[in-house]
The first five atom37 places (N, CA, C, CB, O) and aatype in JSON, in Angstrom:
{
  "aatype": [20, 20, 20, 20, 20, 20, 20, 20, 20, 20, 20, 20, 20, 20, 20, 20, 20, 20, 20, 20, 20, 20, 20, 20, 20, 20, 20, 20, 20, 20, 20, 20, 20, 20, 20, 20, 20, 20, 20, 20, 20, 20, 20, 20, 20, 20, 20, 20, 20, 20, 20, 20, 20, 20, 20, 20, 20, 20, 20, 20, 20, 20, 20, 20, 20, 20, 20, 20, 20, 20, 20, 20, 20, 20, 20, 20, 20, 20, 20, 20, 20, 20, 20, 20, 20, 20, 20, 20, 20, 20, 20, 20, 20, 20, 20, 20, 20, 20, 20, 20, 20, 20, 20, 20, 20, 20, 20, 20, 20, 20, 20],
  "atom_mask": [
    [1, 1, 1, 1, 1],
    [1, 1, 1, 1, 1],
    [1, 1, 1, 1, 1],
    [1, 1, 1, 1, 1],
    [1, 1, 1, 1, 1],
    [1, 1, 1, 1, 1],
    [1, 1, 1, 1, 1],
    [1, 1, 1, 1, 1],
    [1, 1, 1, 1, 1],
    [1, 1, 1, 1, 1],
    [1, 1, 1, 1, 1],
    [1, 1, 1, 1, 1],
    [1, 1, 1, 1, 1],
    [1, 1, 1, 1, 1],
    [1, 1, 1, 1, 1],
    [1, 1, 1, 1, 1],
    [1, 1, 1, 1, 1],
    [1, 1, 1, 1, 1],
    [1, 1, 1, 1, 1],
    [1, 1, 1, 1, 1],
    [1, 1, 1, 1, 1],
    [1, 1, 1, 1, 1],
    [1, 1, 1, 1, 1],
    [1, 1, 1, 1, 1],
    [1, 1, 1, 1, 1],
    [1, 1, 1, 1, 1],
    [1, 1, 1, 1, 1],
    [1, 1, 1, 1, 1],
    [1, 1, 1, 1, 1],
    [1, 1, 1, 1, 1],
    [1, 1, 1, 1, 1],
    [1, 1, 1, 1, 1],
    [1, 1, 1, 1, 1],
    [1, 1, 1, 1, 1],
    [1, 1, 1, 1, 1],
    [1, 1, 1, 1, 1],
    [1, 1, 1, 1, 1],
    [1, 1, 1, 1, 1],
    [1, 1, 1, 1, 1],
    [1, 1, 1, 1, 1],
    [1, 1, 1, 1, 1],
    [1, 1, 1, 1, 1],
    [1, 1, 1, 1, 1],
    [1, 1, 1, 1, 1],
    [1, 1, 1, 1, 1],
    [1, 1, 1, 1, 1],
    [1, 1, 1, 1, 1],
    [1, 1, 1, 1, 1],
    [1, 1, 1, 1, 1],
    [1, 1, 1, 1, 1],
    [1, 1, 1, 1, 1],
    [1, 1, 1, 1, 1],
    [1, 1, 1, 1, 1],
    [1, 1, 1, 1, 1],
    [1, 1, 1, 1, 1],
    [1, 1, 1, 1, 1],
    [1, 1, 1, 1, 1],
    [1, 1, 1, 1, 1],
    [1, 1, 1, 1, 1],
    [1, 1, 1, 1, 1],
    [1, 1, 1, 1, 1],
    [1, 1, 1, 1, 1],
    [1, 1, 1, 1, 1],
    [1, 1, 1, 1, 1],
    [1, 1, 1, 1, 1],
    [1, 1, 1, 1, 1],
    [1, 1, 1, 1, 1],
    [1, 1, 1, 1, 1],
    [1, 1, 1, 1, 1],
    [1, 1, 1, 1, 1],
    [1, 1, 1, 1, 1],
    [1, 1, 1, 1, 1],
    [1, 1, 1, 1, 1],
    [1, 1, 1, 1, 1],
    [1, 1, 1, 1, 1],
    [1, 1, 1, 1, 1],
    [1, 1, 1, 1, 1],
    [1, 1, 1, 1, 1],
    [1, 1, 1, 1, 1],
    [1, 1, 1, 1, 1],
    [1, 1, 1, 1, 1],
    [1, 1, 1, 1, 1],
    [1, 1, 1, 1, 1],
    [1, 1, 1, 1, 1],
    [1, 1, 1, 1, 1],
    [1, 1, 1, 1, 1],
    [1, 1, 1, 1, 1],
    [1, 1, 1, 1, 1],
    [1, 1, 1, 1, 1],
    [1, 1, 1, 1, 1],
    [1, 1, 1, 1, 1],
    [1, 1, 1, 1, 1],
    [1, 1, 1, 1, 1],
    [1, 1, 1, 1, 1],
    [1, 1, 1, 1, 1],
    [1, 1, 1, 1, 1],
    [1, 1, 1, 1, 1],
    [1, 1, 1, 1, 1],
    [1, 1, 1, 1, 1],
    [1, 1, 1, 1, 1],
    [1, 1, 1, 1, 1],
    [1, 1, 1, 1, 1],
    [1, 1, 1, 1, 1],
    [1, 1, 1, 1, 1],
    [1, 1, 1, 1, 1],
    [1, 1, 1, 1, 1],
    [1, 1, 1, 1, 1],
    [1, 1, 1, 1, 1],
    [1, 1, 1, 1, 1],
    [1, 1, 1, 1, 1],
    [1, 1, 1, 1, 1]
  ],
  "atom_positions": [
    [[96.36, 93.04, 127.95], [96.13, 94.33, 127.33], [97.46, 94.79, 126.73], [95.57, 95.36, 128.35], [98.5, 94.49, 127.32]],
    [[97.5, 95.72, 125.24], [98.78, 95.82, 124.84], [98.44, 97.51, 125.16], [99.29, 95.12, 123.17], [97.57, 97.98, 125.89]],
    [[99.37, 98.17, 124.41], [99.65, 99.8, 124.38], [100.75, 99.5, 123.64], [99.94, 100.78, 125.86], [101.6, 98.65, 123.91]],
    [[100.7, 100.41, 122.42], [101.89, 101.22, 121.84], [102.81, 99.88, 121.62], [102.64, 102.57, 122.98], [104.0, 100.14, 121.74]],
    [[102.52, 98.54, 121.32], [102.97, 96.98, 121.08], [103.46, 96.35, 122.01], [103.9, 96.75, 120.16], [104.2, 95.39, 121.81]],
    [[103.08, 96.85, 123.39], [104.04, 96.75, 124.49], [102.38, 95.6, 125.56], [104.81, 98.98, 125.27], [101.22, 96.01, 125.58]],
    [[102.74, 94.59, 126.08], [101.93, 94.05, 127.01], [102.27, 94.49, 128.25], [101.92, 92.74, 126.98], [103.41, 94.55, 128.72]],
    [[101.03, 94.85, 128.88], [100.6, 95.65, 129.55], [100.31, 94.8, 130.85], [99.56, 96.35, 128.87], [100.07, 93.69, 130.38]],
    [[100.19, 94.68, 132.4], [99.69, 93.83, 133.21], [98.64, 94.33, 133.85], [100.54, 93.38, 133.98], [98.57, 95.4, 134.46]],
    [[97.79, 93.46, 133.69], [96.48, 93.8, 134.42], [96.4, 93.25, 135.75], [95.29, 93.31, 133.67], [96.97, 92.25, 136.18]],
    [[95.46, 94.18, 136.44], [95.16, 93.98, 137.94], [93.87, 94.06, 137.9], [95.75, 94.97, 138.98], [93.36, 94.5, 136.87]],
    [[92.99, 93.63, 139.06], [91.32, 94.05, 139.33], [91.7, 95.23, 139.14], [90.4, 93.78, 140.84], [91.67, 95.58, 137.95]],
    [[92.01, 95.92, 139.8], [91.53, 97.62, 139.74], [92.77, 98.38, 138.72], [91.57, 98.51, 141.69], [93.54, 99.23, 139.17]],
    [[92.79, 98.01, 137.66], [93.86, 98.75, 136.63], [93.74, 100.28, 136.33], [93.75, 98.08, 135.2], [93.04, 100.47, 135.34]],
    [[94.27, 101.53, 136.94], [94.44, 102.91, 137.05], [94.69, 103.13, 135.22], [95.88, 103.37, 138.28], [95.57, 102.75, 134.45]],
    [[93.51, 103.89, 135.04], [93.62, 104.85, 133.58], [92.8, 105.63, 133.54], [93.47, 104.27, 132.26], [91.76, 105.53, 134.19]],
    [[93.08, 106.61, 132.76], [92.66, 108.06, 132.64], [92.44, 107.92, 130.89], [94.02, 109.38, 133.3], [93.03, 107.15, 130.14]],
    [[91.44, 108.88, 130.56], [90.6, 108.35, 128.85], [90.11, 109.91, 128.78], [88.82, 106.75, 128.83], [89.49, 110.58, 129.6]],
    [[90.52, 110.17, 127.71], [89.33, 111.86, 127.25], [89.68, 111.59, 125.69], [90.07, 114.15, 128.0], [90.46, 110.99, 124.94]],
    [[88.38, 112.6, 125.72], [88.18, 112.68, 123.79], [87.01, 113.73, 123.83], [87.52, 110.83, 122.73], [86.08, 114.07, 124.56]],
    [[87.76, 114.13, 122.31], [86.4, 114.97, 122.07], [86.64, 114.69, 120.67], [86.22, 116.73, 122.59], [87.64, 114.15, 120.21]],
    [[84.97, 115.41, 119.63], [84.9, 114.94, 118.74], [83.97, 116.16, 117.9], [84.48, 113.57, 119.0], [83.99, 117.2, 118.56]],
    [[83.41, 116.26, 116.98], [83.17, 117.6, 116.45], [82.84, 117.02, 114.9], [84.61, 118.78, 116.64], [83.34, 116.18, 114.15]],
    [[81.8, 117.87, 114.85], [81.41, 117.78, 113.53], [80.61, 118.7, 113.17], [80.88, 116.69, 113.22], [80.01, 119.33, 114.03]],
    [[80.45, 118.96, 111.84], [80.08, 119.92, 110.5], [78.7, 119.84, 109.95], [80.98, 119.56, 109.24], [78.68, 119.33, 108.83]],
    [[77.94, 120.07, 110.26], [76.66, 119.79, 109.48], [76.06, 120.98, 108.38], [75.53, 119.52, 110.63], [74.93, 121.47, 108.34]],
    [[77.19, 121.25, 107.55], [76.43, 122.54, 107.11], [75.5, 122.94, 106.27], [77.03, 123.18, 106.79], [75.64, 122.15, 105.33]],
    [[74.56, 123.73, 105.97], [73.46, 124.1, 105.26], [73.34, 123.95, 103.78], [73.28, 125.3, 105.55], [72.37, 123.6, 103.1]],
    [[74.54, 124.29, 103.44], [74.6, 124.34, 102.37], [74.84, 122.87, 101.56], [75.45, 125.29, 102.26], [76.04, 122.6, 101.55]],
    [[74.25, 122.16, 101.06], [74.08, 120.83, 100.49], [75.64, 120.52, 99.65], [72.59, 120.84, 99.39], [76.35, 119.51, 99.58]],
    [[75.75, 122.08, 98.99], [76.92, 121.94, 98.24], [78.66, 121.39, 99.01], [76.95, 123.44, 97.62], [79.54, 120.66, 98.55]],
    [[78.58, 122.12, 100.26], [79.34, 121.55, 101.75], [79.47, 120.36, 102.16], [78.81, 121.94, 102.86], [78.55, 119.79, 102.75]],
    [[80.96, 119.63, 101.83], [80.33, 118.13, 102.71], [80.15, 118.18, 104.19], [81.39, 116.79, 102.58], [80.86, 118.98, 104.79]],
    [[79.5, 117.61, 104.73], [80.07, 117.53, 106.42], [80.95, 116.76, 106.67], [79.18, 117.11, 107.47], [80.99, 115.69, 106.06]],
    [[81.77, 117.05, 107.49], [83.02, 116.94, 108.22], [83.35, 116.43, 109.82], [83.45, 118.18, 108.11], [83.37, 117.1, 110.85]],
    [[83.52, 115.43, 109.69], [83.85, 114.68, 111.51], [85.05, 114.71, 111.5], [83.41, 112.96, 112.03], [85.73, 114.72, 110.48]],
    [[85.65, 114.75, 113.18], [86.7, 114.44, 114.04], [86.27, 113.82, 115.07], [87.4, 115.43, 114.41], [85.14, 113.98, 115.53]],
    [[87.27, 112.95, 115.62], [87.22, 112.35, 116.81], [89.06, 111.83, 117.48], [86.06, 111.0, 116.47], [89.93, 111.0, 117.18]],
    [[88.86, 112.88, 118.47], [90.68, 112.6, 118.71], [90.32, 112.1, 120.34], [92.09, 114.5, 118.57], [89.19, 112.27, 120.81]],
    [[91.39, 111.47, 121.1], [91.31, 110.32, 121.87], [92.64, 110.33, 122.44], [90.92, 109.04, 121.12], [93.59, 110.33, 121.66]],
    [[92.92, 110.36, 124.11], [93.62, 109.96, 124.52], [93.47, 109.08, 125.56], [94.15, 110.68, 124.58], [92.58, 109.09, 126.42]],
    [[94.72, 108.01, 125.39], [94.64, 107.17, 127.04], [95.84, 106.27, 127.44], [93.29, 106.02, 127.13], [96.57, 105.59, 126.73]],
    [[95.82, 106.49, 129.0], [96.85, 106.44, 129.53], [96.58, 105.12, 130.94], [97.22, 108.05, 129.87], [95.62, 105.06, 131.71]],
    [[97.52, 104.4, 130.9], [97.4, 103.89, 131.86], [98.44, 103.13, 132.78], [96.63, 103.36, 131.54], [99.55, 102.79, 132.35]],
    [[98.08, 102.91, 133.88], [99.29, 102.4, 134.81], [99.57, 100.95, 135.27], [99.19, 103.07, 136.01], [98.89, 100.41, 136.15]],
    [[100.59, 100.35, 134.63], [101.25, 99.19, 135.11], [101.09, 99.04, 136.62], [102.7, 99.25, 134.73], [100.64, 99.82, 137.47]],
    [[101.59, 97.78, 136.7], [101.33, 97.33, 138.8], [102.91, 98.25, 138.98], [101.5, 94.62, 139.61], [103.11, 99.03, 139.91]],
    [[103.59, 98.05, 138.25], [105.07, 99.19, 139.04], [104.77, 100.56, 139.08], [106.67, 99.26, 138.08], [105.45, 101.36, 139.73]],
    [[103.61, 100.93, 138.29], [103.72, 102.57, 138.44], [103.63, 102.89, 137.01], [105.22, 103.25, 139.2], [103.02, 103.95, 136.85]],
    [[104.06, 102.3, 135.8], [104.91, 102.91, 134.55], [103.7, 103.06, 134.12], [106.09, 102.08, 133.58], [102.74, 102.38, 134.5]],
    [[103.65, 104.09, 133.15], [102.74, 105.04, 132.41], [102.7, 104.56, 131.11], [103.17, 106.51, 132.41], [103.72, 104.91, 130.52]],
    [[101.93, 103.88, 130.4], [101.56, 103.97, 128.68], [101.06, 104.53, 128.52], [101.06, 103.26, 127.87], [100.13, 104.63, 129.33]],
    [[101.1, 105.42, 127.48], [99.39, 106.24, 126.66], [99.79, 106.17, 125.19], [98.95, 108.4, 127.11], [100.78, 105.82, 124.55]],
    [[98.36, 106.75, 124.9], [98.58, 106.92, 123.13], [97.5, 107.76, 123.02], [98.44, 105.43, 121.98], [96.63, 108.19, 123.77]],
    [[97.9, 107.9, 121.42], [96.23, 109.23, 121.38], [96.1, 108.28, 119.85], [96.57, 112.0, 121.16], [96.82, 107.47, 119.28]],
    [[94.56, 108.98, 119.56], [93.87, 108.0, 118.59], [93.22, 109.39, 117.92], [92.65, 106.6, 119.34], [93.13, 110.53, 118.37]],
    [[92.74, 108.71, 116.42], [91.63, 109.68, 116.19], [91.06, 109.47, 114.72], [92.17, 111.22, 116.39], [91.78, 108.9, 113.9]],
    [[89.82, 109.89, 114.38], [89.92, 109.56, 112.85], [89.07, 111.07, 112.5], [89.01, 107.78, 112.25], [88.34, 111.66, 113.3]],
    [[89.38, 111.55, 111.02], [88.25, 112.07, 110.41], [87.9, 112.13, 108.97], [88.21, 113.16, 110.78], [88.8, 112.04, 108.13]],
    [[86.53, 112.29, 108.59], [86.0, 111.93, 107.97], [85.53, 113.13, 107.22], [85.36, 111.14, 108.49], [85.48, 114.2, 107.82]],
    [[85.04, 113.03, 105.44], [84.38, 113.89, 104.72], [83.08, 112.83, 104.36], [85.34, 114.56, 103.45], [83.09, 111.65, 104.02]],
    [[82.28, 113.54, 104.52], [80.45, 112.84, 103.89], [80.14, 114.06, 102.85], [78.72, 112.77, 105.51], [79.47, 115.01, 103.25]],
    [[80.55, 114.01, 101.75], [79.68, 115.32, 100.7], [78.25, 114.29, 100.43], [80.8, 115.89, 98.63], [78.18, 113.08, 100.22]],
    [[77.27, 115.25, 100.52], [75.96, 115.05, 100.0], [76.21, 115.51, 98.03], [74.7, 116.28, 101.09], [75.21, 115.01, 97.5]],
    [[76.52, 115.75, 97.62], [77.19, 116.15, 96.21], [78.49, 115.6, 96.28], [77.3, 117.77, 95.88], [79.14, 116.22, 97.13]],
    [[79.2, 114.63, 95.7], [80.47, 114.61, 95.47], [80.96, 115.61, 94.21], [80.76, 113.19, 95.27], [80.51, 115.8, 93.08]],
    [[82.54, 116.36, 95.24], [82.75, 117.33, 94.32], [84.15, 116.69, 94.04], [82.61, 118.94, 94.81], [84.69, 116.38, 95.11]],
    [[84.95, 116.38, 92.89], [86.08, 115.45, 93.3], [86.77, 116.34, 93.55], [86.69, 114.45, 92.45], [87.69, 115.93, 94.27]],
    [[86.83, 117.21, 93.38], [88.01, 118.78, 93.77], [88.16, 118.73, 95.0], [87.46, 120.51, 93.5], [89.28, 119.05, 95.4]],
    [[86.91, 118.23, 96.23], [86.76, 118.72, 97.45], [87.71, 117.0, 98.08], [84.77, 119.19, 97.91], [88.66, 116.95, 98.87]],
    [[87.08, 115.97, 97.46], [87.78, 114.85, 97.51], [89.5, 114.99, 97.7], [87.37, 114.16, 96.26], [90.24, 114.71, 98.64]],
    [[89.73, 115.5, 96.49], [91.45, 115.53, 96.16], [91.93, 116.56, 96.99], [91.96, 115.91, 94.51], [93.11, 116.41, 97.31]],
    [[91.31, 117.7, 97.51], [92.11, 118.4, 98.35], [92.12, 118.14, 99.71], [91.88, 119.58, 98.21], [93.09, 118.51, 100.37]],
    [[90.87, 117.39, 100.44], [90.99, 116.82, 101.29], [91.76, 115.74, 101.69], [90.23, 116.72, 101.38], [91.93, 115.69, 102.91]],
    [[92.44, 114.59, 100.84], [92.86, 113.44, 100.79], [94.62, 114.15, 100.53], [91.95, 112.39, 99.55], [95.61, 113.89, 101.21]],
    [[94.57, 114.8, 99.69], [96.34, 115.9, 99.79], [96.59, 116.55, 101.35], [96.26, 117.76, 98.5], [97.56, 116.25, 102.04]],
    [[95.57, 117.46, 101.74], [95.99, 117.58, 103.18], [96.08, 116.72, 103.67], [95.44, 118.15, 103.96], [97.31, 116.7, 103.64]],
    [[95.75, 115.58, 104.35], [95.65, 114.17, 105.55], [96.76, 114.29, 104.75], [94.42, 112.56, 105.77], [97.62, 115.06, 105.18]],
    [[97.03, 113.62, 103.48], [98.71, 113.03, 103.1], [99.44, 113.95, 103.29], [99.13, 112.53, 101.63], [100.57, 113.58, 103.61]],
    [[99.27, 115.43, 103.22], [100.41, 115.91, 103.38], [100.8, 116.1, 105.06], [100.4, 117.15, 102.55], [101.94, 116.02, 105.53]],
    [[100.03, 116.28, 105.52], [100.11, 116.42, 107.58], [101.01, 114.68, 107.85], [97.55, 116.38, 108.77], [101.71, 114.46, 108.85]],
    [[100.8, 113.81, 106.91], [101.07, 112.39, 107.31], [102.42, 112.5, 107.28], [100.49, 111.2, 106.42], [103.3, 112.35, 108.12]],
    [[102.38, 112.83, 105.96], [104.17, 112.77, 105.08], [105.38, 113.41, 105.93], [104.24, 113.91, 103.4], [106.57, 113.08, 106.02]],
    [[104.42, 114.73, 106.66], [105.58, 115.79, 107.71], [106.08, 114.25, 108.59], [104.5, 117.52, 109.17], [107.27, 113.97, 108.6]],
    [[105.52, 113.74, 108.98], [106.02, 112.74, 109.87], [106.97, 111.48, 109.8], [105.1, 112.34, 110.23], [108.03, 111.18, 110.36]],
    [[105.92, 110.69, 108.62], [106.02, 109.68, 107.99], [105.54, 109.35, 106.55], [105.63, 109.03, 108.71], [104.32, 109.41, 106.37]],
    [[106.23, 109.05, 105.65], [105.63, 109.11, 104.52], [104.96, 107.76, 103.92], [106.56, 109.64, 103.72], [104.6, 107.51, 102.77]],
    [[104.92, 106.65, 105.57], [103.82, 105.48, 105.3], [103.1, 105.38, 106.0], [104.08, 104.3, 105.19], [102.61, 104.3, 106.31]],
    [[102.8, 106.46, 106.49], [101.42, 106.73, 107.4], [100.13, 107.09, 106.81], [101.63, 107.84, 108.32], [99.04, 106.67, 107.18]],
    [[100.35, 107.88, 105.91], [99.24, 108.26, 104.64], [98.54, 106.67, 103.87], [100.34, 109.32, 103.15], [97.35, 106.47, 104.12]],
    [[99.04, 105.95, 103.27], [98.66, 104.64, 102.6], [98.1, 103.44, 104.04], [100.3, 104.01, 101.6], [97.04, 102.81, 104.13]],
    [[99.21, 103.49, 104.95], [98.44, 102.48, 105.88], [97.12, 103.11, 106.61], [99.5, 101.95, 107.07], [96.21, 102.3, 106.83]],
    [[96.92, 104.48, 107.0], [95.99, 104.11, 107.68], [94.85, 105.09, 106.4], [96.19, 104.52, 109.54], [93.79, 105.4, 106.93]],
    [[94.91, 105.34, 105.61], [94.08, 105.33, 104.95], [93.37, 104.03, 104.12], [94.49, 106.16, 104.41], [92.25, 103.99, 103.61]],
    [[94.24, 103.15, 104.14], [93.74, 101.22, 104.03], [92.7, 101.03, 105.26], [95.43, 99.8, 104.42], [91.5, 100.78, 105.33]],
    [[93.62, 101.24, 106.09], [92.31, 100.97, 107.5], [91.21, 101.85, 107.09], [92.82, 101.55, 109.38], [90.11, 101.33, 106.9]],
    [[91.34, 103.03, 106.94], [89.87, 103.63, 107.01], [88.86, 103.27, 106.09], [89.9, 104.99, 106.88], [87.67, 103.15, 106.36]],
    [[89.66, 103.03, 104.45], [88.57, 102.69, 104.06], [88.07, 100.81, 103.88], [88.62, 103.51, 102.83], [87.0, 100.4, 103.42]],
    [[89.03, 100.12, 104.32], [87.93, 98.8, 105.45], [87.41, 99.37, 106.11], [88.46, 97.67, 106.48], [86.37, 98.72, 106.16]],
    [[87.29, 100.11, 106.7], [86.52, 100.21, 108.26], [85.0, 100.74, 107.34], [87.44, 101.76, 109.79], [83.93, 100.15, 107.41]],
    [[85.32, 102.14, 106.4], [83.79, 102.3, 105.85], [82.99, 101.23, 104.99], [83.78, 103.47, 104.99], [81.77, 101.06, 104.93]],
    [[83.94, 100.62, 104.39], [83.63, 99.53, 103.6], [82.01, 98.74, 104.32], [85.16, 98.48, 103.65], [82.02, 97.95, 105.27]],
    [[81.13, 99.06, 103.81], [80.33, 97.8, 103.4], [79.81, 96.77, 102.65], [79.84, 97.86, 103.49], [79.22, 96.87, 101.57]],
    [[80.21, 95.24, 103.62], [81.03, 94.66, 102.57], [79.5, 93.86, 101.87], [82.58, 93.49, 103.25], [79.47, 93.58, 100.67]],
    [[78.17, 93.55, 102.88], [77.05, 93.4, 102.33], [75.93, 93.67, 101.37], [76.86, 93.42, 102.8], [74.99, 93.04, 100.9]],
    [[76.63, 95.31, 101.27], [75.93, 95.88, 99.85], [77.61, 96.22, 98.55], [74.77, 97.94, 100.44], [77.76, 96.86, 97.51]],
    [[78.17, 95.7, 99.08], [78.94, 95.41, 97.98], [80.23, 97.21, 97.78], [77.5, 95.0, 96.45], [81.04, 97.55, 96.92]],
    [[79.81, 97.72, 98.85], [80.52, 98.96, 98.51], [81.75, 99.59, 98.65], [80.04, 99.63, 98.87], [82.46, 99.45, 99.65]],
    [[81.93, 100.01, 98.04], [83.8, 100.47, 98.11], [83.82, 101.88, 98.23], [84.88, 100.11, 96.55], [82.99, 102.52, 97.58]],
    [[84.92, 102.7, 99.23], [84.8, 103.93, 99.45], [85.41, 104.62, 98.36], [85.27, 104.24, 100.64], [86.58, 104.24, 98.23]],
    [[85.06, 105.51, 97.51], [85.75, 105.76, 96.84], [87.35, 106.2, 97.05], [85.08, 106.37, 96.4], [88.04, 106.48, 96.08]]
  ]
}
């Protein structure tokens, strides 16, 4: 098992602790996209005692109408919350996300 790039040692009974919560938008108005989160933490303990954790999370816009206005200001916030940090955090894991929506059997690309 890794954590945070680090190998981890496992035992039968390996001590970790896991929470998440997650939330989403379904709103009435068609014109509204809905909106998911899902944030994630977890922690766990080596045979010496030592503590890894990490937190995880993704979220998502679904417009039933694509509005590209709603697109571009959504995709500027995530980059801009990224950039406070890291300014190659925005491009890599927005690559992951859209493989991950990607279906690759009907041929589709996220916009």
């Amino acid at each position: 098992m890794t954590g945070k790039g680090k190998k981890i040692s496992e035992c039968e009974e390996t001590p970790f602790w896991a929470c998440g919560v997650s939330g989403i938008i379904h709103p009435r108005n068609p014109h509204v996209p809905t909106f998911h989160f899902n944030l994630r933490y977890f922690e766990i303990e080596d045979l010496l005692g030592q503590k890894s954790w990490w937190f995880g999370g993704v979220c998502d816009l679904t417009p039933y109408y694509l509005d590209e206005e709603d697109v571009s200001y959504f995709h500027r916030t995530l980059k801009a919350a990224c950039d406070s940090y890291d300014t190659q955090y925005y491009p890599k894991y927005k690559a992951w996300c859209d493989d991950y929506f990607r279906i690759s059997h009907e041929g589709h690309q996220p916009w």
